[in-house]
C-alpha positions as CSV (number, residue, x, y, z in Angstrom):
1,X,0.0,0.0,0.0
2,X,1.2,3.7,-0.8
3,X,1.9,5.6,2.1
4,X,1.8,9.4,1.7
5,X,3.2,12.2,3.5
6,X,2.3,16.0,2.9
7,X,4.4,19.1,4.0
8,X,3.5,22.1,5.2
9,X,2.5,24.8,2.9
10,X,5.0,27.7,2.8
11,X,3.9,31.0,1.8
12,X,5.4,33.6,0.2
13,X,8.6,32.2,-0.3
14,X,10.8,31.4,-3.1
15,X,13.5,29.5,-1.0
16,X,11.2,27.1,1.3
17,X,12.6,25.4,4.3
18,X,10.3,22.4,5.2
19,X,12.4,20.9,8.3
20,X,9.9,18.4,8.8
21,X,10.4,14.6,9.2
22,X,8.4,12.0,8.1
23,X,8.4,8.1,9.2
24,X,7.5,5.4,6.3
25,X,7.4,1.3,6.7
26,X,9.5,-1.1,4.5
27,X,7.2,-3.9,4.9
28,X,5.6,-5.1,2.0
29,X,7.8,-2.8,-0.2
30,X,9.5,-4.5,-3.1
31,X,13.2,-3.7,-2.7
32,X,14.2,-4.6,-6.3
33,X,11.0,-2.4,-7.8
34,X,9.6,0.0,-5.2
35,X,10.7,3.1,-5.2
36,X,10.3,6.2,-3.0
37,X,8.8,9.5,-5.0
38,X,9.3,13.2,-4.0
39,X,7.0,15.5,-5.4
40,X,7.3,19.1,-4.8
41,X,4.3,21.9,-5.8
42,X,3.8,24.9,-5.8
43,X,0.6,26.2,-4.1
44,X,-1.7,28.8,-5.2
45,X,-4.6,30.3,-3.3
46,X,-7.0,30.7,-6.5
47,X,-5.3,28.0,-9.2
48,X,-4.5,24.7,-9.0
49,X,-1.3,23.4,-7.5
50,X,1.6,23.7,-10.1
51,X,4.3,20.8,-10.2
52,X,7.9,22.0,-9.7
53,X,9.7,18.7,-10.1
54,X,9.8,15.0,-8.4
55,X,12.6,12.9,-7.5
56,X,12.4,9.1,-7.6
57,X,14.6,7.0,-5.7
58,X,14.7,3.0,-6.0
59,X,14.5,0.9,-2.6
60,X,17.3,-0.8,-4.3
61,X,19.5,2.2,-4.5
62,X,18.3,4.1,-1.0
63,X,21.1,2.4,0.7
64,X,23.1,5.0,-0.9
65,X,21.9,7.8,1.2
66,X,21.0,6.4,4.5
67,X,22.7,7.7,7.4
68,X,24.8,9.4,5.2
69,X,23.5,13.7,6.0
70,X,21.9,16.2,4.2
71,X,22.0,14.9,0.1
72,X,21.0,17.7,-2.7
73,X,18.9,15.5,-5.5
74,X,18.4,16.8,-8.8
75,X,14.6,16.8,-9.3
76,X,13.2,15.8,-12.8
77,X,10.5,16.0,-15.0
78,X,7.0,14.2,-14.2
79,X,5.5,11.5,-16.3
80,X,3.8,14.0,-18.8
81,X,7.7,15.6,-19.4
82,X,7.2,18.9,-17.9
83,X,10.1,20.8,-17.7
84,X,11.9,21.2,-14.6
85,X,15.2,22.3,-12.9
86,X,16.3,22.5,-9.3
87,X,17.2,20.1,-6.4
88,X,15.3,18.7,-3.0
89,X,17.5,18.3,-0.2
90,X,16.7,15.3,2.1
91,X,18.2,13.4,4.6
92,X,17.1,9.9,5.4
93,X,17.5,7.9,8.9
94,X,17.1,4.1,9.4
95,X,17.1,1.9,12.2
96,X,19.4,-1.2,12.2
97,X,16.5,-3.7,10.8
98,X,15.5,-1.7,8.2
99,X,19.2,-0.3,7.2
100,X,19.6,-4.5,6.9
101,X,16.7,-4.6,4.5
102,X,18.1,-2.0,2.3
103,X,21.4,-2.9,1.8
104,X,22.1,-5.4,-1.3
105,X,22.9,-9.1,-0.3
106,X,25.8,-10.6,-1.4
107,X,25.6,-14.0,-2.7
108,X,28.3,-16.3,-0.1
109,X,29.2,-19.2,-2.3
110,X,28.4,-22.7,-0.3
């Protein structure tokens, strides 16, 4: 099942600082094809919201970042190609059981 965070909004900014943390379950995600997705909007009071960019991140390759402090990710288009440029800065936190279930097994030869 998807599990979905929101922000707050921040207004009247073109620099926003979330500083918010968010907790999210492994179980049940596919570590070869899950993926974690970062959208980022821009809200309006009268208009819809307007899409500013995403960043996708593969279970497989989260490892990577883990642990690791704040990480600048270049966001990209979404899935209709709309243009984008600019980066979402994250930093992700995992406890020992779940820091296990992301990092790539080796294959031990028997």
């Amino acid at each position: 099942k998807d599990q979905v965070f929101k922000t707050q909004i921040q207004k009247k900014t073109l620099n926003p600082v979330w500083d918010e943390s968010f907790a999210f379950s492994l179980a049940g995600v596919d570590r070869q094809f899950g993926e974690l997705e970062l959208i980022c909007m821009d809200w309006d009071l009268l208009t819809a919201p307007d899409f500013m960019g995403q960043v996708r991140i593969p279970v497989s390759k989260l490892h990577k970042f883990v642990n690791r402090g704040p990480v600048l990710l270049p966001v990209d288009t979404n899935d209709a190609g709309e243009e984008v440029c600019g980066y979402i800065e994250v930093e992700f936190f995992a406890d020992p059981p779940a820091l296990d279930y992301l990092m790539p097994k080796r294959l031990t030869p028997t």
